[in-house]
N, C-alpha and C positions, 0 to 999 in steps of 0.2 A: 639224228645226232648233229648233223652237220647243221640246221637250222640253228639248235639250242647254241651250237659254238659262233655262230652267228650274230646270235640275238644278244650273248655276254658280251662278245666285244664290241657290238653298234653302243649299248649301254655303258660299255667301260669306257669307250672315245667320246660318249658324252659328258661323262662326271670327269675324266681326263683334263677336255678341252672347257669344262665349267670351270674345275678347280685352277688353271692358267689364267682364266680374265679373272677370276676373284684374287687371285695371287697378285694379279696383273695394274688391277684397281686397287687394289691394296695400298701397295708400295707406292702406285705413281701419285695416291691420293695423300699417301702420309711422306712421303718425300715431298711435296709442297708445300703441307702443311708446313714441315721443316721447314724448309725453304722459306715461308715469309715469316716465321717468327725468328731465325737463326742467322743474322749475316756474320759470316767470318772473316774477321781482318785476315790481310795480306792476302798472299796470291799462292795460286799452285800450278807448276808448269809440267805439261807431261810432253817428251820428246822421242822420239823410234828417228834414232838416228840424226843425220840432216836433212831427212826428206819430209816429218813431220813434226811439224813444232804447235804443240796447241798452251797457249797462255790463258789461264783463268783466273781474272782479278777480282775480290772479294764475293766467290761462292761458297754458298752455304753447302753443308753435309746432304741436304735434301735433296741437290739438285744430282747427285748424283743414284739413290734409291729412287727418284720420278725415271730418271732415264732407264734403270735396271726394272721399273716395272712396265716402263712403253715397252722396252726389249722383251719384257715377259708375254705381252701381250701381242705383238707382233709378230713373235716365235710361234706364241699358241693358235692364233689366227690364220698363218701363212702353213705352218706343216701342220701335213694330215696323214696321221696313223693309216696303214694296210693290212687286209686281212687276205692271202692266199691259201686257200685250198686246196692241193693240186694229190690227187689219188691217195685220201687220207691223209697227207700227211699237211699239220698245221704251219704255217709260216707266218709272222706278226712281224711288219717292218715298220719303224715311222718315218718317215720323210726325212731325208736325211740321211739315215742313216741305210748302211747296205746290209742286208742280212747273211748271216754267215755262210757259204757254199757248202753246198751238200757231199759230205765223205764221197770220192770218187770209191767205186766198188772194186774190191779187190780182183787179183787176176784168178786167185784159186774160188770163187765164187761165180764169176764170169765162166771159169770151166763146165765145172760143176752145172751152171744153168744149159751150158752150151749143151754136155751130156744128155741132160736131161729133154731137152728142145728134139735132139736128134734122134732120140727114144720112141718121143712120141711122133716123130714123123714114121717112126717105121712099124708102128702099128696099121695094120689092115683091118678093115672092117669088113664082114664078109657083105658083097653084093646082093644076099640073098637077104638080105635081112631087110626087113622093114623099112621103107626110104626116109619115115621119120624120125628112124632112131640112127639114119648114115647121116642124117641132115647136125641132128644135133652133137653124133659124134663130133663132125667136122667143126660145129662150131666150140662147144665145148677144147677141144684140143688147140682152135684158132684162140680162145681166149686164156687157155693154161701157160701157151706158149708163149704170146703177151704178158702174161704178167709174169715171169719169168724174165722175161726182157727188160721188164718197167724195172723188176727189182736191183739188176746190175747194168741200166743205160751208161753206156761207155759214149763221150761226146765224138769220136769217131763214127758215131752210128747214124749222126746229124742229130735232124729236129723229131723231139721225139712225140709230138702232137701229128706232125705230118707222117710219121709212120704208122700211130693209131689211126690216122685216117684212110691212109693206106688199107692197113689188117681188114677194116671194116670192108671198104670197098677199094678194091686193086684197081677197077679202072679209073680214079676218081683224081690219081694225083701220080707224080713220080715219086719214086722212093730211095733212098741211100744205099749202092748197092751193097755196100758193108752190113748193112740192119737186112737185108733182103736173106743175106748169106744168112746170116746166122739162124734166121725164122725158119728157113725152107733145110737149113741142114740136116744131112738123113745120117 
């Protein structure tokens, strides 16, 4: 799945960034055009204040569609669309622009996980059992309790890649004693 979602938007940022220089050439080619067959008497002055005064004396309407299609073209050129993936969930930004932040999770969902996190720490597995089914309990329960975590990450908890890397292997990194508490809470 995550391929296919992929492969639509490598192909949507190229028909995107085709349709910007066709848009691009467009305008800058038919704003010129304009431009030598159109001069316009008198002048046009545009001013922001007294700090910039620009005066333009007999320009044609073209010269200003050539400029809005350089702009189109160096817009589409210069920003480059983002495609984030981050544990299913899709995120599309283009350059430029900031993507909207993620709902912080609420406190009665945070509980709720908390309960549930402390549940399964106080599950025993008997020692008599088969070491491949203690092995995969432990993991099994190391990854339920993670995603549990992933689903209400409180940013008190720190970086939440470094704590997955943590879960994976403990001696590998330090960890946020806050995200520590709440995995191991019995």
């Amino acid at each position: 799945m995550q391929d296919h979602l992929e492969l639509v938007f490598v192909i949507g940022t190229l028909l995107l960034r085709l349709a910007l220089v066709v848009a691009g050439v467009v305008f800058a080619s038919y704003g010129f055009r304009l431009f030598a067959r159109v001069r316009a008497a008198g002048s046009a002055e545009i001013s922001i204040g007294k700090m910039l005064r620009l005066n333009l004396v007999q320009v044609a309407p073209g010269v200003f569609f050539a400029l809005f299609g350089a702009s189109v073209l160096l817009y589409g050129i210069h920003r480059q669309p983002t495609l984030q993936i981050q544990d299913g969930l899709r995120q599309v930004a283009l350059a430029g622009a900031t993507p909207p932040a993620a709902p912080a999770a609420d406190r009665a969902a945070q509980l709720r996980a908390m309960q549930q996190i402390a549940w399964l720490n106080r599950i025993r597995v008997d020692a008599a059992s088969d070491p491949v089914d203690v092995a995969d309990a432990a993991r099994w329960s190391r990854d339920i309790r993670l995603a549990l975590m992933r689903s209400v990450w409180h940013p008190d908890w720190g970086e939440r890649a470094a704590f997955e890397a943590w879960v994976r292997d403990p001696a590998s990194t330090t960890v946020n004693v806050a995200a520590q508490a709440v995995f191991d809470r019995r």
